[in-house]
Wavefront OBJ file of the C-alpha trace (Angstrom):
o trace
v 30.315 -18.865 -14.845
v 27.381 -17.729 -16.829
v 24.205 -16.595 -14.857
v 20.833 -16.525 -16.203
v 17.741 -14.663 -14.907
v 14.859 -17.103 -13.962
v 17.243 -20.218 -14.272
v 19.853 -19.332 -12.218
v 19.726 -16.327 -10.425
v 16.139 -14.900 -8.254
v 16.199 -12.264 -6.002
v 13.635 -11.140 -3.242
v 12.981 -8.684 -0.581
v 12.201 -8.791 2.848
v 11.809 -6.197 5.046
v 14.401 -6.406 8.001
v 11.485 -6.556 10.589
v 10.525 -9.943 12.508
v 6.917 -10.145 11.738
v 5.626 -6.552 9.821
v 5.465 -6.352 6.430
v 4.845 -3.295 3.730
v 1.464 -2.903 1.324
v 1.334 -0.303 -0.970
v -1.911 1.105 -1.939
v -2.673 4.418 -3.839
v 0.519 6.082 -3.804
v 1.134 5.414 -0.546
v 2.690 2.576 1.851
v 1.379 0.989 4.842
v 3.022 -1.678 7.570
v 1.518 -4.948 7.496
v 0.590 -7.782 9.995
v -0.659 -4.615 12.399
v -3.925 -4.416 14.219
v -5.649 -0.621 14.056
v -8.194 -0.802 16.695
v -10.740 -2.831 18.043
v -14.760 -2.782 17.081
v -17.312 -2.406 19.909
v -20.552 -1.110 18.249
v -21.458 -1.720 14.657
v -24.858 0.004 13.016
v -25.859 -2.579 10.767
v -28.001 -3.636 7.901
v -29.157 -3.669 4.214
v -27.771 -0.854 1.685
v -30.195 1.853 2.208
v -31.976 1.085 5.262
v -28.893 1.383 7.598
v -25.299 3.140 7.712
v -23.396 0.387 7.880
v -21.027 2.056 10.422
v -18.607 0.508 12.861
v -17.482 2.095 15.938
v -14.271 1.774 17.101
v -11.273 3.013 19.456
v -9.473 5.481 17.513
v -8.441 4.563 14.201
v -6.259 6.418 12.735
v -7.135 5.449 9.183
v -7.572 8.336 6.222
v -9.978 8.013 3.205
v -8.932 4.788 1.111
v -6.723 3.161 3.266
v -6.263 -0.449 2.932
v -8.005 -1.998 6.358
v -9.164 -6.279 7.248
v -11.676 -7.518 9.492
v -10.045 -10.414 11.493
v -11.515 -11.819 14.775
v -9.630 -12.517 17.651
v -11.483 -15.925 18.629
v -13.312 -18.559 16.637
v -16.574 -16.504 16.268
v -17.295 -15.686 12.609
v -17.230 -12.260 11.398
v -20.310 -10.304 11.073
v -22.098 -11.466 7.704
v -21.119 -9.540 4.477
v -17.668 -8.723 5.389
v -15.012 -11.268 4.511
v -12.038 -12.236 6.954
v -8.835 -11.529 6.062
v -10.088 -9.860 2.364
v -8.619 -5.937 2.092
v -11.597 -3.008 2.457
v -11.000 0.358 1.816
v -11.885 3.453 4.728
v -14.728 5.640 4.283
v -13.730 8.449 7.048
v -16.748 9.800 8.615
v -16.839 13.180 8.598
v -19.192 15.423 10.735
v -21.051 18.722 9.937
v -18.346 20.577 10.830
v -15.535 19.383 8.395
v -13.804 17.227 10.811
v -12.962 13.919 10.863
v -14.253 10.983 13.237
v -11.473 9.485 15.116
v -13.910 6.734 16.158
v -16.261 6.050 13.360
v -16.031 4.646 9.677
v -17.601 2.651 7.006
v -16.004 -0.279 4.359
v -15.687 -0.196 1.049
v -14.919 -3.204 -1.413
v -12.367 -0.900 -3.925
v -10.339 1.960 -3.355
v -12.340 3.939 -5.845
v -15.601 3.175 -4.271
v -14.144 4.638 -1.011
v -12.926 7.722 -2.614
v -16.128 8.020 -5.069
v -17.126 11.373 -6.303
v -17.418 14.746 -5.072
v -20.516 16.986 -5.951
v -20.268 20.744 -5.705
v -23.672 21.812 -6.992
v -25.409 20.150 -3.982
v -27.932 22.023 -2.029
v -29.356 21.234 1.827
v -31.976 23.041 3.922
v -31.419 23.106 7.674
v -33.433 20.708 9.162
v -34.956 18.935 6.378
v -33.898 15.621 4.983
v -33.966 16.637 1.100
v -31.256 17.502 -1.196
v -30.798 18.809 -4.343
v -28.280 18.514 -6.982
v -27.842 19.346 -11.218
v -27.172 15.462 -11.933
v -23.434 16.122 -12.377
v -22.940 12.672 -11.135
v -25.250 9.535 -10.624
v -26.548 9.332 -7.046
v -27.986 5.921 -5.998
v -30.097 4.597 -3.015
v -27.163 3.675 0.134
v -24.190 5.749 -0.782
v -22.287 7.830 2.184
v -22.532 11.534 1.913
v -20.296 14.015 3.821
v -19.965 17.562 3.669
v -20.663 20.983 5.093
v -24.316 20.760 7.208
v -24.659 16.629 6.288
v -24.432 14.677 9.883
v -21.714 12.455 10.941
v -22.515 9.037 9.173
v -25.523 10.036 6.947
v -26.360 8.533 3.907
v -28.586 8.687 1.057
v -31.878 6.836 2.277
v -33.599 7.136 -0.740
v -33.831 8.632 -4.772
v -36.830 11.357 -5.429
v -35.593 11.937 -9.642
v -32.068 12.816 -10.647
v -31.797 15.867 -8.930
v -32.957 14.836 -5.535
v -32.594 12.227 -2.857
v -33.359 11.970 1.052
v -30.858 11.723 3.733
v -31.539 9.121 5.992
v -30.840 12.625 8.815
v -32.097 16.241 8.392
v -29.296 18.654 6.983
v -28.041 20.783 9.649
v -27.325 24.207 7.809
v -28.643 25.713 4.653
v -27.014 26.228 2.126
v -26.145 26.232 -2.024
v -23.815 24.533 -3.896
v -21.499 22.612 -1.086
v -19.221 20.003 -1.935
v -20.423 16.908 -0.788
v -18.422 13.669 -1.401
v -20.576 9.821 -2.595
v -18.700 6.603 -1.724
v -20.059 3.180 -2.462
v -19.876 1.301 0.915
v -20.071 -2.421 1.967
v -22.945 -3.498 3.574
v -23.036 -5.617 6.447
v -24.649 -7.351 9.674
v -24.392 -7.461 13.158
v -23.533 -10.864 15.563
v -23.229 -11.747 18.932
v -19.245 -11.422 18.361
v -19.195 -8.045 16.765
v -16.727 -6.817 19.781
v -13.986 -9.154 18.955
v -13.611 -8.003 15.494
v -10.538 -6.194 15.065
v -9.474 -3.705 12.606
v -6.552 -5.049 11.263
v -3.978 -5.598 8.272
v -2.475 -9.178 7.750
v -0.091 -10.221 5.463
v -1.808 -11.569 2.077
v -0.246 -13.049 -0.698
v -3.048 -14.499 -2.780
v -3.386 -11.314 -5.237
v -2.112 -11.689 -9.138
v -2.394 -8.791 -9.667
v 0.475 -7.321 -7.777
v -1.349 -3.930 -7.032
v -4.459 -4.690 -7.191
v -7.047 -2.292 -5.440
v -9.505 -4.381 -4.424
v -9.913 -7.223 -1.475
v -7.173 -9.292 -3.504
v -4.665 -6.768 -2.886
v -1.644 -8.332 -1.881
v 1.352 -7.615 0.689
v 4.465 -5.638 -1.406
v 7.216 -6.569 0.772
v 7.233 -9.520 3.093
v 8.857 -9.727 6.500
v 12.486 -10.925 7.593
v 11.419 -14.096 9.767
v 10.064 -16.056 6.214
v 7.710 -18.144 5.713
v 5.037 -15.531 6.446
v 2.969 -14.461 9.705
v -0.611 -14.870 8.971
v -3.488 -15.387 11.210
v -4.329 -18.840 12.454
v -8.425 -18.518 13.035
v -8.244 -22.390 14.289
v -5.890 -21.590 17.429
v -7.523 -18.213 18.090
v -7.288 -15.453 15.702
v -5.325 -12.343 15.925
v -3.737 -13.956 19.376
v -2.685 -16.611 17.018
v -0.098 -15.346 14.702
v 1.860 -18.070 13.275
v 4.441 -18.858 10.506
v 3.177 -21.095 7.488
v 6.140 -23.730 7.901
v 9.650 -23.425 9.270
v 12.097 -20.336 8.797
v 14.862 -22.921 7.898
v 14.091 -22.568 4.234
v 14.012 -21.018 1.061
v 10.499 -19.454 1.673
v 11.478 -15.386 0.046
v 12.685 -17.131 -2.745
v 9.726 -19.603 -3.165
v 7.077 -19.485 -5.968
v 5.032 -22.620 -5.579
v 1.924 -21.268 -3.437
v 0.060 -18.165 -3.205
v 1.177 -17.215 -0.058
v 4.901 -17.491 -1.152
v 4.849 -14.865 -4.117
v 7.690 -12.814 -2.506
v 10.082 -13.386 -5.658
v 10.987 -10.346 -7.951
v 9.485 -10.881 -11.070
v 10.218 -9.499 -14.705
v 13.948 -9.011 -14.123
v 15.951 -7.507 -16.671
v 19.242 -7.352 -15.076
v 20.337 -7.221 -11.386
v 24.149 -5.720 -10.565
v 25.594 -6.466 -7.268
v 28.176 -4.274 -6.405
v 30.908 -5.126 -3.059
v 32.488 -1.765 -2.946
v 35.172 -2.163 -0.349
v 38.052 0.494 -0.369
v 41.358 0.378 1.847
v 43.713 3.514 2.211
v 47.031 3.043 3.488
v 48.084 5.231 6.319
v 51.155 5.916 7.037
v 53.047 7.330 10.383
v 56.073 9.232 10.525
v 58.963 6.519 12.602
v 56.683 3.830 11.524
v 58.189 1.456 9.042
v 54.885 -0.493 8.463
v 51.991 1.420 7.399
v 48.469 0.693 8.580
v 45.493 -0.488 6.164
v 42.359 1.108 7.408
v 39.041 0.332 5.299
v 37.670 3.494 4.821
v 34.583 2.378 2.825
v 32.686 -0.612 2.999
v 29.359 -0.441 1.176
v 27.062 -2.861 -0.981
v 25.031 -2.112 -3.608
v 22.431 -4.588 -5.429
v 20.195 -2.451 -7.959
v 17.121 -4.649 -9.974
v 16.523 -3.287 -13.246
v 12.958 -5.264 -14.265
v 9.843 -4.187 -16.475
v 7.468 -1.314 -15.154
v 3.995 -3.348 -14.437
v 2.703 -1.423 -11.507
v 3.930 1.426 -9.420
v 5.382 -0.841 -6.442
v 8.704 0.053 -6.483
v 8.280 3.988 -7.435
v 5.797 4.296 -4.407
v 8.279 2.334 -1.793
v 11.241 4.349 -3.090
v 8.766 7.767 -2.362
v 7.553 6.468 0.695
v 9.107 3.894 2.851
v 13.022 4.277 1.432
v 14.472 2.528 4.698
v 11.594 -0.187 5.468
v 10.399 0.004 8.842
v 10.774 0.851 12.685
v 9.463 -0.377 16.097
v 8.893 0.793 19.325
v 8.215 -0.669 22.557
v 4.701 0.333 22.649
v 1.821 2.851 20.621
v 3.523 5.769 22.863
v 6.612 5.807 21.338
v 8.758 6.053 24.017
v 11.632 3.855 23.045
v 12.608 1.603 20.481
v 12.498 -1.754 20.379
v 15.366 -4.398 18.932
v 12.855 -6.464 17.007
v 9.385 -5.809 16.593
v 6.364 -7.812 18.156
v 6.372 -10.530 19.697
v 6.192 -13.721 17.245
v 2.658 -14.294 18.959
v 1.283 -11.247 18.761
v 0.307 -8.887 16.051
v 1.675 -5.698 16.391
v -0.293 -2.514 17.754
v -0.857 0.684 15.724
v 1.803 3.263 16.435
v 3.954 0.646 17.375
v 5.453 -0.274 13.890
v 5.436 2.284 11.131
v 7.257 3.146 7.891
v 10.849 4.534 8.620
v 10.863 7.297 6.133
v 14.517 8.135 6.492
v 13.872 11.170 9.381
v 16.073 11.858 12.531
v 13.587 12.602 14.863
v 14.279 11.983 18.864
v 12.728 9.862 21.164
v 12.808 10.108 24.922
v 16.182 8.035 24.710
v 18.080 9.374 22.671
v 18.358 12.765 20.380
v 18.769 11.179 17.337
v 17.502 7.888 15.535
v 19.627 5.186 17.034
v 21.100 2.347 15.393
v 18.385 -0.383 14.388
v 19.232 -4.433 14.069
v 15.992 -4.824 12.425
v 16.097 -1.424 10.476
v 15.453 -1.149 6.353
v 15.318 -3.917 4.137
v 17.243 -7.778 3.246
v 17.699 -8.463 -0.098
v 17.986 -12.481 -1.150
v 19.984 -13.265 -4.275
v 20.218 -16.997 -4.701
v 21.966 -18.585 -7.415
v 21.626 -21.817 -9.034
v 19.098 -23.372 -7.358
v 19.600 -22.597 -3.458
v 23.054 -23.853 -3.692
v 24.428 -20.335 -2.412
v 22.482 -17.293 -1.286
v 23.433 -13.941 -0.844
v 21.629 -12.204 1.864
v 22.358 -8.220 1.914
v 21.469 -7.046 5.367
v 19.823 -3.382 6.654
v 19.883 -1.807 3.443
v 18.013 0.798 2.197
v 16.650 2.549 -1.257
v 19.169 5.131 -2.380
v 17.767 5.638 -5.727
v 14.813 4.656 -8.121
v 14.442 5.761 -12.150
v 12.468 4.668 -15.058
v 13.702 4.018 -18.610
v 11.408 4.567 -21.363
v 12.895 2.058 -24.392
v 12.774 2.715 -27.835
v 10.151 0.363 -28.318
v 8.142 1.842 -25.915
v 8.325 -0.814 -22.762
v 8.777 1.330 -19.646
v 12.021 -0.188 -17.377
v 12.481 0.755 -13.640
v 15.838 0.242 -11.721
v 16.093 0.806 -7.730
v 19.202 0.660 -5.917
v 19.620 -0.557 -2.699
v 22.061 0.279 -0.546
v 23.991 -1.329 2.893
v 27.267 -0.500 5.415
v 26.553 -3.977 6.489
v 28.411 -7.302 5.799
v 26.683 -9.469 3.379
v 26.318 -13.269 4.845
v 26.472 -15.928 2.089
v 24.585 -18.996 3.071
v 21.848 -20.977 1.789
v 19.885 -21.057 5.277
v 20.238 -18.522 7.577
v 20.520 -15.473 5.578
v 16.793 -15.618 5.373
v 15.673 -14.775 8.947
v 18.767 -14.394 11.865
v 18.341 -10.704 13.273
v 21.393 -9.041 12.536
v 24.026 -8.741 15.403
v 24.833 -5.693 16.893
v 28.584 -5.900 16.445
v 27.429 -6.204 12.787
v 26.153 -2.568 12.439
l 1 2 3 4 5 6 7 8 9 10 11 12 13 14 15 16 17 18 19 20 21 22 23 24 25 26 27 28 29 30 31 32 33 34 35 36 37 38 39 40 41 42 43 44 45 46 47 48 49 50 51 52 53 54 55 56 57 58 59 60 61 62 63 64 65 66 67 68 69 70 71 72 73 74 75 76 77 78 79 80 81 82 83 84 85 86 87 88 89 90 91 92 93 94 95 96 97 98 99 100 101 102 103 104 105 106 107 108 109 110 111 112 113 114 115 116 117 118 119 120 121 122 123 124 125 126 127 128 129 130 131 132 133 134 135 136 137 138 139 140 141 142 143 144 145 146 147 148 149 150 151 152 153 154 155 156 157 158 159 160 161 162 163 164 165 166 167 168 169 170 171 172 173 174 175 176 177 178 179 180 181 182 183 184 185 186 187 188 189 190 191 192 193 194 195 196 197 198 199 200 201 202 203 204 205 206 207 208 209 210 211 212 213 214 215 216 217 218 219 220 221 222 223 224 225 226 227 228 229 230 231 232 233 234 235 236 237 238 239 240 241 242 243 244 245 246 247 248 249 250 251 252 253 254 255 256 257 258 259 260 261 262 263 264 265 266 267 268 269 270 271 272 273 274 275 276 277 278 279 280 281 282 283 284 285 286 287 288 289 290 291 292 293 294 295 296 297 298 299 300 301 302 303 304 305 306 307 308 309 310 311 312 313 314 315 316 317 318 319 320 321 322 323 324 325 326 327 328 329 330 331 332 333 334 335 336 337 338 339 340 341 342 343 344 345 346 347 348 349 350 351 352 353 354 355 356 357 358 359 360 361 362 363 364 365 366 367 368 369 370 371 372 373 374 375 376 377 378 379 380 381 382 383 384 385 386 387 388 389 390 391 392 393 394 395 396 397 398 399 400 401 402 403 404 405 406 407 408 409 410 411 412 413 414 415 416 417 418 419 420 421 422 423 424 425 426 427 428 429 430 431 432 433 434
């Protein structure tokens, strides 16, 4: 039978994980569906008459990571920041070089949180002025950091091109430091302000699939489809609830913006069920015995380079991702968070293929919700092939004689395939499977 792509045959992926899901952002990957800390102070107000700075437990973010503002009840979120829309970190740093563990600022694109860097900048210790040669346009409200420049300062006002005010006095003197601009959000206060949680949710409204702004979708969705998402109505982030029932097609879906899970601009897709058997034979033994001595699938998607997607998760997050019971990492857990619950920083991160111990064991045990599940339905939901706990075993790019970039990745599982149209989608695998 003849199979055509986008007719007959669409593919997804799913990460093998209950609730989490993977973003990719910058070259880098990041779990989904996870909540970072918690606010409980927030220095508030207009662009250039206040830092715009929320305090928080300890964040763990770096420069330009992808963060959300969610709130756990049905207060509304502090006005100028948007629930559930993707901002970017702006790290405070103090005098001293280091980074705050507690403090940060939002930007609304991942180049306005990295922004510039200025080496010809000049401060005087205790005095509010700074000089620079105009390398780069300063404006009224952006964030400075850099040797001498207080935790959280920011540039209060212009004097000409070559000079502006810290809203703070510089705290060493000095000539030509390397200071570093970022355009941040601004934003005020509420009464609620302590229930707003640093978070990242699973987003699927982007269509631009790495886009680098708030639209920035989710890459890879999670196992238990239709999506986890935040229901604000039954009480935010303690809330977490699936759009409708796991019993269908949902990673294969395209009809809503929350569904865009499906593999687009597919050029060819190869499934390969590599199962070998070796006869063994024993001496007095007149009938030999079959023993399967490999048993491996392999699906590899050969589709159109658009965006770097694939290239980053095949850098970064090759086998998906891992849980443990709690942020302390002191044993794994079977499957993830709890469906009501999103999951707690340090809890859920990218497995990145290591064999690091834990206080149970010396080695990375075996994982029912480890790596990825690949969906290959064919005509029309009659029969889907679910590939279970795989991981990427290799990624390359094809540059065509008519100059159109193609990327393949190869994915890779000991683990039986299950062919059904239902419950392929979202069954954690058994562990007499692995």
């Amino acid at each position: 039978m003849a199979y055509y792509l986008g007719r007959d045959v669409h593919a997804s992926i799913t990460t093998e994980h209950r609730i989490c899901g993977i973003r990719v952002s910058a070259n880098n990957s990041f779990v989904d569906n996870v909540i970072i800390a918690e606010a409980t102070a927030v220095a508030h107000g207009a662009v250039a008459s206040a830092s715009n700075l929320i305090t928080s437990g300890a964040h763990g973010l770096s420069l330009g990571d992808p963060v959300m503002c969610v709130m756990d009840d049905n207060d509304a979120l502090t006005g100028g920041l948007t629930e559930n829309a993707v901002f970017y970190a702006v790290t405070c740093v103090a005098a001293n070089g280091a980074d705050s563990a507690t403090k940060l600022k939002l930007a609304t694109t991942h180049d306005n949180a990295i922004g510039f860097t200025d080496v010809t900048v000049n401060t005087t210790s205790g005095d509010a002025t700074v000089t620079h040669d105009n390398v780069n346009t300063v404006v009224a409200g952006m964030s400075v950091s850099g040797n001498g420049i207080p935790e959280g300062a920011y540039v209060a006002s212009i004097n000409s091109v070559t000079s502006f005010e810290l809203n703070a006095n510089a705290t060493v003197s000095d000539t030509d430091i390397t200071a570093r601009f970022s355009t941040i959000q601004a934003f005020t206060n509420n009464t609620g302000i302590a229930k707003m949680n640093l978070a990242r949710v699973l987003t699927g409204t982007s269509d631009t699939p790495y886009a680098l702004d708030s639209t920035q979708p989710t890459a890879i969705y999670n196992r238990e489809y239709p999506t986890f998402k935040v229901d604000d109505a039954d009480g935010g982030e303690d809330a977490v609830v699936a759009d409708s029932t796991t019993g269908n097609a949902a990673p294969l879906q395209y009809a809503a913006a929350a569904n865009r899970n499906r593999l687009t601009d597919l050029t060819g897709i190869e499934l390969s069920l590599n199962k070998v058997d070796e006869d063994i034979s024993y001496f007095g033994q007149r009938t030999p015995l079959k023993a399967t001595v490999k048993d491996a699938i392999e699906i590899s998607f050969t589709r159109k380079k658009s965006d770097p997607t694939f290239s980053i998760l095949a850098k970064t997050a090759r086998c998906g991702l891992k849980t443990y019971t709690d942020a302390n990492k002191t044993a794994y857990d079977i499957d993830g968070a709890a469906t009501s619950e999103l999951s707690v920083i340090g809890a859920t991160e990218i497995e990145r293929g290591e064999t690091l111990g834990n206080t149970t064991t010396s080695l990375t045990p075996f994982q029912q919700n480890w790596g990825y599940r690949i969906h290959l339905q064919l005509k029309s939901g009659e029969e889907v092939v679910t590939i279970r706990n795989a991981c990427i075993s290799d990624y390359s790019v094809t540059l065509n004689a008519d100059g159109i970039s193609e990327e393949s990745i190869t994915f890779y599982s000991a683990v039986e395939p299950i062919f059904d149209n239902d419950d392929g989608y979202h069954v954690l695998t058994p562990a007499v499977d692995l």
